[in-house]
N, C-alpha and C positions, 0 to 999 in steps of 0.2 A: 458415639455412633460408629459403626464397624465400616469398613470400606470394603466395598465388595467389588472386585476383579469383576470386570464386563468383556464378555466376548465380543468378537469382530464384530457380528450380526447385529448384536444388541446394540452394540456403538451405529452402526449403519442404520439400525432400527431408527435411535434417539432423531437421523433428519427427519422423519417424519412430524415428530410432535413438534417439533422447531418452526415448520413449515405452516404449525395452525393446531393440530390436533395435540397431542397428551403436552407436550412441553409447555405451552401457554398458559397451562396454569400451575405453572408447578410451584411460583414461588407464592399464591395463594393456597395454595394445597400444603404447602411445605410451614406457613402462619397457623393452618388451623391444627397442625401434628403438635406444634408447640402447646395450645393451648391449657391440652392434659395437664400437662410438665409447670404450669402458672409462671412461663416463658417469653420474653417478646423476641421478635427476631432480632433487635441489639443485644438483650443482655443473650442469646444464644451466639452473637458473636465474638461476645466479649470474653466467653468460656472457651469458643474453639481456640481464641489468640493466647488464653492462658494454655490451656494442656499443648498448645506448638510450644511456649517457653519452655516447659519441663519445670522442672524440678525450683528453677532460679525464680520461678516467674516475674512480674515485672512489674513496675508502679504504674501510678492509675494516670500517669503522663502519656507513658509510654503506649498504655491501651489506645487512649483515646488519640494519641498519633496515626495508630495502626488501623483506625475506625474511619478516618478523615478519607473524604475522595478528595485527593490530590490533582486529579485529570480530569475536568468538568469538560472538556470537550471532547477527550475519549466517550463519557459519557451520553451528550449528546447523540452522538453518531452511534452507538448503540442502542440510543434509542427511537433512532431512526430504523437502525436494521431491524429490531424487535420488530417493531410496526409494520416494516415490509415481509419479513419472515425469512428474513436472508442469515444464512446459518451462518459463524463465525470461529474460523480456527485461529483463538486468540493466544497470542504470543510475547511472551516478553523479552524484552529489546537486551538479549543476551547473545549476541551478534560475531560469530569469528573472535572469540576475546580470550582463549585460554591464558594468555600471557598477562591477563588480570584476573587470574581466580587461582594465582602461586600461592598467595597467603592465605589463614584466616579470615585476616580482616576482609580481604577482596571479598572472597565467595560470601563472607557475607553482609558486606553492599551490594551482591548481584544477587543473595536471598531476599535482600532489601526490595531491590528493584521487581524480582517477581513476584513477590508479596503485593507491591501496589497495584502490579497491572490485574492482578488475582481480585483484589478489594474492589478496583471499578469497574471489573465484568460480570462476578460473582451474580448480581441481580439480575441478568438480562437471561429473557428466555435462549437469545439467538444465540449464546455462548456454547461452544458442541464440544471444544478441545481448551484445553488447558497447556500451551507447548511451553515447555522450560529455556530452552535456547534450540538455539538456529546454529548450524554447521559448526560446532566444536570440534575440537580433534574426534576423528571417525573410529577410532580404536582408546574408548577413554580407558580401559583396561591396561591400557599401557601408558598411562598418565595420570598418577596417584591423585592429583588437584584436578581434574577436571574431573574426575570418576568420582570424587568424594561432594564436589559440588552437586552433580545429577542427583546421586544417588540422595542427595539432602535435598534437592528439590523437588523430589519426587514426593518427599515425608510431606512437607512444608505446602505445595498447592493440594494434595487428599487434605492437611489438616485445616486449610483454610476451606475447602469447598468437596467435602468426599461427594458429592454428586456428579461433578465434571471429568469424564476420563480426561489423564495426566500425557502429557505425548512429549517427544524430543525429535528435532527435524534434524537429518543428516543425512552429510554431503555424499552422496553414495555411489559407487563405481563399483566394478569388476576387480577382480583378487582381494577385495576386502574382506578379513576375516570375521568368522562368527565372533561376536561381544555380550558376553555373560550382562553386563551394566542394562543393555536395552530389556534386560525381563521385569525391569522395577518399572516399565510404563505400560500404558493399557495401549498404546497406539504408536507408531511409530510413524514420522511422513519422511518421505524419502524424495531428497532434491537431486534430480540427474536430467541431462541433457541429450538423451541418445538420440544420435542424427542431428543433432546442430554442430555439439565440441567434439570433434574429433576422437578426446584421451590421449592417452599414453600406448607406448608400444605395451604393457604388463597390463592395461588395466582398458582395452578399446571400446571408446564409445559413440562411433562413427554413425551406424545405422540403426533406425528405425527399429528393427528387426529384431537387436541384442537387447530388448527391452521388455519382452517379454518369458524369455528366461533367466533371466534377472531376478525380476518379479519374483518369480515360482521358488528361485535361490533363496528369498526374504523370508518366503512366505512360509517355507518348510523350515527356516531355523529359527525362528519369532511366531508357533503357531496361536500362540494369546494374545497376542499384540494385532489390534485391527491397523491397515497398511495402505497408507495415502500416497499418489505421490501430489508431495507439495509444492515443486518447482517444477516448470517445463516449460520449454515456449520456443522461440526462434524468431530474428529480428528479421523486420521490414520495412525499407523506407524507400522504395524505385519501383517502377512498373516493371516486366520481364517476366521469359519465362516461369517455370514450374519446378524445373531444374535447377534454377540459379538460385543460392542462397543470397537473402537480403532483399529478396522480392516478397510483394505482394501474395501473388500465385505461390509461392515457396511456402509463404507462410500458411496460406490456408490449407495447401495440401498436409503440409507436416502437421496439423491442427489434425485433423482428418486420420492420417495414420497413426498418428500417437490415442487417441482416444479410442479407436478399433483394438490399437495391440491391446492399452489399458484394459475394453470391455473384452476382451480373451483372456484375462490374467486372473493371477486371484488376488488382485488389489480389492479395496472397498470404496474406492474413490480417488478424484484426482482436483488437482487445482491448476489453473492454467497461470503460468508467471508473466508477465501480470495483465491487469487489466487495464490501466492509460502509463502510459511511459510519463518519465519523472527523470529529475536530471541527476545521475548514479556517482559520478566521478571523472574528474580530467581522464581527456587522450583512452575516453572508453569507444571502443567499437563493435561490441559487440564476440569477438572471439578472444581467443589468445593472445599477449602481445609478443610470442612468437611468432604467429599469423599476419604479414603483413597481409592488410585491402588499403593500398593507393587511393580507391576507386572510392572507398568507402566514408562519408564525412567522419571525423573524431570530433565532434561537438559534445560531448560529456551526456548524450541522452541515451538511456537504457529504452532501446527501438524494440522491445520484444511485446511493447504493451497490444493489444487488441484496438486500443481508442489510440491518437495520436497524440503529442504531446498538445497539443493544439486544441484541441477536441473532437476531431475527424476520426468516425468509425473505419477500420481498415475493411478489408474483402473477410478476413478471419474472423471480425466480430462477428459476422451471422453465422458462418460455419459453429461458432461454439455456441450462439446463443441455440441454433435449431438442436444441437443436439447434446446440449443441457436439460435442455426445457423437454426432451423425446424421452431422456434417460429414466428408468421405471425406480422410485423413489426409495424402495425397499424389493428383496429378493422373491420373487411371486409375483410383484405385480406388474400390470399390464401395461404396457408400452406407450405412454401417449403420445398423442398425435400432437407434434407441436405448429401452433401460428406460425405466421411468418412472423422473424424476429423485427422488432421494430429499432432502429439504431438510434443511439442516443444524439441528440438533437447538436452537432456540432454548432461554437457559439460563429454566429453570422456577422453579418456588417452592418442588418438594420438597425442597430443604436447608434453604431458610427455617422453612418449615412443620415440620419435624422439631427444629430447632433451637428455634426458638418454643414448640413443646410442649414438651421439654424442659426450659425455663426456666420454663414457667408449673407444671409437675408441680414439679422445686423447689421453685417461690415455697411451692407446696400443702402440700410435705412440710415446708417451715420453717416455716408459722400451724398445720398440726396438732401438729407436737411444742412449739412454744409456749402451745398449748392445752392440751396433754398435763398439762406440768409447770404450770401455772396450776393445773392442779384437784392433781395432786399437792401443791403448795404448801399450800392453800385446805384440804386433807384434815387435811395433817400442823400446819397452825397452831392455837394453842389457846385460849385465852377469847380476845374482839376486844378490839383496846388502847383503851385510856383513848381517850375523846376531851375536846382540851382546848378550853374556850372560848377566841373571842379577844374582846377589849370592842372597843368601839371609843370612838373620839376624841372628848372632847367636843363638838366643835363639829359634829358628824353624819354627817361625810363617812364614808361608805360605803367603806371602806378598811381593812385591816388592820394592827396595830402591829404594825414588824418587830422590837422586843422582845418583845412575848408569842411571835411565832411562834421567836423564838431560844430562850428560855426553856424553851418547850412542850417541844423537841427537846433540849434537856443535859438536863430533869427524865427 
């Protein structure tokens, strides 16, 4: 099966079938192309994992390794999004690591690695991207092992799924040169932070503003590559101004101007980083750790999420959910009108509270029936016993001899 280059449009096209319409059946539509062929959709798997071996191919071990879902809970959870029709830019956990993809071998345990995540999304309608890694060195051209890795995992997810445009996320800034490597992908998402991190004096990423010719820089040197950006956001954890970074109000607004500059640009979409905050790393705050904030707690939680770590929607969640939900799905059409967003249900204290009562009615009923039988006792007991003296010690100490009190108790 030949792989055929997708335009930007066509990649933006593919969210609509995702959403309910053409992609929903595609992996029923895709069983009955087999038929012709007197093919099942395993043994068609088993042929694409032979032609990625080449030439060497590979024992029927080895196959049936490459066939196993190893992440049954990846699974799940796509199979929840399928259901809900929530698109998914899936990625494998190829993470800042050039300095394990020096060898051979390395790059390919990280072919390895994205082969698996390839195998357990490969079925779900909701899958839209296929990303090889995340923020590699940004100039792989100038780094023989990371450039020979892409460029072989780019062969490697077309040859396990030529249906899924192929994408690479990178960490992208100002003065960074054009890179021949990004033509081997159908998509590119670009992680940048304009108007949260400052940058560098060479490379400034201070305001909102530098964001949108930026953009336009991507979009004229990558014109076949559709252009995401995949990281954004800005953290919040205080009430304050609109002004102040680290607020509330801060966040929403910047929510607000990033997704305007975005819909001026010729991106094809954006992804808000992230959606609930999660714990990222020791002594994280949010900026540089040239940037002191005193002010600011360092509790290792990545504050940039929309929900809290908690489960608490911020002011920001409905700013992205209204206009998410507003944004026209494909290019032409018409602008819908969106609901008010409804926030996701932060978890409460009524099971606490119910549970707590619970336990303290308990405690109640075990000192009243203790009570109970105290007087029952008290009723049915009959003259009071003897009380024995104890002496004490000649010499005056205020003590008791523990022969009388042995005594007292055998009499």
């Amino acid at each position: 099966m030949a792989t055929r280059r997708l335009s930007r449009r066509q990649i933006l096209g593919m969210a609509v079938g995702a959403s309910g319409l053409a992609l929903s059946g595609r992996l029923a539509a895709f069983a009955e192309a087999l038929k012709p062929h007197g093919l099942s959709e395993t043994q068609y798997n088993a042929l694409r994992i032979l032609r990625g071996a080449g030439s060497h191919g590979l024992a029927c071990q080895e196959i049936a390794e490459r066939m196993i879902n190893r992440d049954p809970d990846i699974t799940r959870l796509l199979d929840r999004l399928d259901a809900a029709g929530i698109l998914v830019w899936t990625q494998a956990p190829i993470f800042h690591r050039d300095v394990l993809l020096r060898t051979p071998r390395q790059r390919a345990n990280a072919l390895g690695t994205l082969r698996d995540t390839i195998l357990a999304a490969r079925r779900h309608p909701s899958t839209l991207v296929y990303s090889v890694a995340n923020e590699l060195n940004a100039t792989p051209s100038r780094v023989p092992a990371t450039q020979a890795y892409l460029l072989a995992a780019a062969r490697e997810a077309r040859g396990l799924d030529p249906t899924v445009p192929v994408a690479v996320d990178v960490l992208a800034y100002p003065s960074l040169p054009y890179d021949p490597t990004y033509r081997a992908f159908d998509a590119l998402g670009v992680n940048s932070y304009f108007g949260w991190y400052s940058g560098k004096p060479d490379r400034p990423t201070g305001t909102v503003g530098q964001l949108g010719p930026y953009l336009r820089m991507w979009h004229d040197r990558y014109r076949a590559e559709a252009l995401v950006l995949t990281e954004f956001g800005a953290e919040a954890t205080e009430n304050g101004p609109a002004g102040e970074k680290q607020t509330y109000a801060f966040q929403a607004d910047y929510l607000r101007q990033m997704l305007r500059a975005i819909a001026a640009s010729p991106a094809d979409g954006a992804i808000y980083w992230t959606l609930r905050e999660f714990a990222v790393k020791p002594f994280w705050d949010g900026l540089e750790n040239a940037t002191p904030r005193p002010d600011v707690a360092v509790d290792s939680i990545h504050n940039k999420g929309l929900i809290s770590y908690r489960g608490k929607a911020k002011p920001a969640w409905r700013v992205a959910a209204r206009e998410f939900a507003a944004t026209p799905l494909f290019p032409g059409a018409p602008r819908a009108v969106a609901r008010r967003p409804l926030a996701p249900r932060a978890p409460g204290d009524l099971p606490g509270a119910l549970l707590a009562a619970l336990a303290l009615a308990a405690l109640l009923a075990v000192a009243a029936f203790d009570v109970w039988c105290f007087r029952g006792l008290r009723a049915a007991r009959g003259e009071a016993g003897e009380v024995v003296p104890l002496r004490r010690e000649a010499h005056g100490d205020d003590v008791a001899v523990g022969h009388d009190v042995v005594a007292a108790f055998e009499a």
